[in-house]
N, C-alpha and C positions, 0 to 999 in steps of 0.2 A: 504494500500500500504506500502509497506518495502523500506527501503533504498538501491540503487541500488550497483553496483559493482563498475561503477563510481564514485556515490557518496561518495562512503564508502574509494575508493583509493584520493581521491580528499581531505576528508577530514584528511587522512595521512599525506599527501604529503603538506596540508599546516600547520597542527602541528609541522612536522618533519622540516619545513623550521623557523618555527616561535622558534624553540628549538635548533634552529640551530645560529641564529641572539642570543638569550642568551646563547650561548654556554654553552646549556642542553644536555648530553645524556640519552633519553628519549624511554620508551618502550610506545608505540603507539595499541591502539585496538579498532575497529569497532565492533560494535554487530548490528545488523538487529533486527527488529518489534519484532522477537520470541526470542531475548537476545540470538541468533546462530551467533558465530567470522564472520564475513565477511571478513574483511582487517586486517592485522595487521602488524609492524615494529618495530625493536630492531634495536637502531641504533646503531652502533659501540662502545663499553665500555658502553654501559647500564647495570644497575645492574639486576642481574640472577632474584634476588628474585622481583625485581619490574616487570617482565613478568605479571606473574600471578597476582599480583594485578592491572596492566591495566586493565587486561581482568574482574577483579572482576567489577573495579567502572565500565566498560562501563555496565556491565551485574546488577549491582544493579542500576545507573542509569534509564535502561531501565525497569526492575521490579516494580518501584516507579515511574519512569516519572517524577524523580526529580533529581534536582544536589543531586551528594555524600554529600559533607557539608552542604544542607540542611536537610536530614535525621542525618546528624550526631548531628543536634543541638536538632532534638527532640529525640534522641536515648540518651541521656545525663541522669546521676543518676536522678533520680524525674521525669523525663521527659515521655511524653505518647509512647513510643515506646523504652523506655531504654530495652535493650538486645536485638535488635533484627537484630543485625549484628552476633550472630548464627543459625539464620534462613537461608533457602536455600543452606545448605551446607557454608553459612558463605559471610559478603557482608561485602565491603570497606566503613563507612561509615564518611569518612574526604574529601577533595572536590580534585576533578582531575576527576570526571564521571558526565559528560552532557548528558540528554537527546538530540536527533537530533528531529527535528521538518519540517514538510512542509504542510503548508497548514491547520495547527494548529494540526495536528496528528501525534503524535510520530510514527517517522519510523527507528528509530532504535538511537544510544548513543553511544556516544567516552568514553575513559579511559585513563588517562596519568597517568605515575608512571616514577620516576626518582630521582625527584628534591626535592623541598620544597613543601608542599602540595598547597601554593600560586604559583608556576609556573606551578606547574600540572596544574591547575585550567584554569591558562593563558593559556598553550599552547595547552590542551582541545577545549578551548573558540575561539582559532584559527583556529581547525579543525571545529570547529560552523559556522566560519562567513562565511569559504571557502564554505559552502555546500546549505545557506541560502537562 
């Protein structure tokens, strides 16, 4: 089962609100089971170039079925997976991309791009709880 159109706008809509209370302007993106955009949000003065990297962490998220900054700790020099954020045309791998979860089965991942890679993380994790 994939993540619904509801769920997907639900889990926007409580990022966008949770970036809003840190007065973040935040590009927001939903990706579905098959890493395909479902939802997505640029909210007013969000930066151009953090578009496309929402859309990457939710879409590497979903690829690994793991947070962005857990792949980024083993993608590290010496590390078992070092360079492999030039695979698939290229993955985000510092943390703002959660997998979405129900029922213990990844149905699809959020991607936050804006801020500091610790409020991405946050305000990701807020589009998480909304959808839980």
């Amino acid at each position: 089962m994939g993540i619904t159109l509801e769920q997907a706008e639900t889990a926007v809509k409580a990022a966008k609100q949770k970036a809003q209370e840190l007065g973040l302007k935040m590009n927001i993106a939903v990706v579905d089971a098959g890493a395909n955009l479902t939802a997505f949000a640029r909210m007013d003065g969000a930066w151009l170039g953090s578009l496309d990297i929402s859309i990457r962490k939710a879409k590497t998220a979903r690829f690994f079925d793991m947070p962005t900054g857990e792949l980024g700790k083993l993608s590290q020099p010496g590390g078992p997976l070092f360079n492999i954020e030039h695979s698939n045309n290229g993955l985000i791998t510092f943390p703002g991309g959660i997998p979405i979860l129900s029922g213990g089965e990844v149905i699809g991942a959020i991607g936050v791009s804006g801020s500091t890679v610790e409020d991405d993380h946050t305000v990701a994790q807020a589009g998480i709880d909304a959808v839980a």
